[in-house]
C-alpha positions in Angstrom: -3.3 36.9 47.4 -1.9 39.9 46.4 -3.9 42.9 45.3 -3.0 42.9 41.5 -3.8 39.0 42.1 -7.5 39.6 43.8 -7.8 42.4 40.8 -7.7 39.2 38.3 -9.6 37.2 40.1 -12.6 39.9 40.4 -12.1 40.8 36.7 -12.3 37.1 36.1 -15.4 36.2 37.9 -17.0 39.3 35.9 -15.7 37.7 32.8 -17.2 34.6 33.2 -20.6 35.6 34.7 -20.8 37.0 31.3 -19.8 34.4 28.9 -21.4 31.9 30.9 -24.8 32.8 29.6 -27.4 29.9 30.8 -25.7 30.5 34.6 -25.0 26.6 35.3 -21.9 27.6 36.4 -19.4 26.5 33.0 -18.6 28.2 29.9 -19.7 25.3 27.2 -18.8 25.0 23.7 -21.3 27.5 22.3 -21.0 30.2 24.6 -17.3 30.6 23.8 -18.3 30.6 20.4 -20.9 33.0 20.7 -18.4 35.4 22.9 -15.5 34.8 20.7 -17.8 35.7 17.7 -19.1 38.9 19.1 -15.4 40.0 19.9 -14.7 39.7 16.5 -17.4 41.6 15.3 -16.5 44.3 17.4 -13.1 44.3 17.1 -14.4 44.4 12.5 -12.0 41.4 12.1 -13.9 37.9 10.8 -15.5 35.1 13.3 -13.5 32.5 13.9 -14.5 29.1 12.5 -15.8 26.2 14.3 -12.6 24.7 14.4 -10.8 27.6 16.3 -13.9 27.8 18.3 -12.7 24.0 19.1 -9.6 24.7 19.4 -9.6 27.4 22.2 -11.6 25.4 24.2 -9.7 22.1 23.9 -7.0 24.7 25.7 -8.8 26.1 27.9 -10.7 22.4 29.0 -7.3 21.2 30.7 -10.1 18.7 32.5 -11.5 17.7 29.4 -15.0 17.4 30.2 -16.8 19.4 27.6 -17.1 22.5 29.7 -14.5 25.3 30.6 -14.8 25.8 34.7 -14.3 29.4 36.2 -10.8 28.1 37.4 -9.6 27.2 33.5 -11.2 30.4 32.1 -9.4 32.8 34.9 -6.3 31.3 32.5 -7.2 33.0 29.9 -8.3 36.1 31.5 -4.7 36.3 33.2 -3.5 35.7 29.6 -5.3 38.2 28.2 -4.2 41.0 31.1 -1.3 39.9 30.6 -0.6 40.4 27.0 -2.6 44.1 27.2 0.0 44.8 30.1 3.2 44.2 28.0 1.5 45.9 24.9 1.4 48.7 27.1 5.0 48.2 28.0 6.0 48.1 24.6 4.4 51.5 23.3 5.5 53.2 26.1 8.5 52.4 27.4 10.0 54.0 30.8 
């Protein structure tokens, strides 16, 4: 794995050590919720509704067992580097 890649991984694991809030070792429904919530407080934009809470986790649970495992959350984490990393592009170009 390449640095950059063991970077994500790390920032990943971090991620999801937070989120995952009772420690049994999958983020559930609620605590996506709850995180999801609290980064829309932050960010002063409104909560998201139970049905986008639903929503993002019927993507993230590609296994579909009610949970989202460290594997299917590092997706979104990548996702979410990702998208800052091309903002960045974007505004400043060269």
């Amino acid at each position: 794995m390449t640095s950059k890649g063991t970077d994500i991984a790390k920032i990943a694991q971090q991620a999801f050590n937070i989120v995952d809030s009772d420690k049994n070792g999958y983020v559930s429904y609620e605590e996506l919720g709850e995180c999801m919530k609290a980064v829309a407080r932050k960010l002063g934009t409104p909560e998201p509704s139970d049905d986008q809470i639903l929503q993002a986790v019927g993507a993230l649970d590609t296994n579909k067992d009610g949970n989202i495992s460290l594997e299917e959350f590092s997706v979104l984490v990548e996702g979410l580097l990702s998208a800052i990393i091309d903002l960045k592009e974007i505004k400043s170009p060269g």
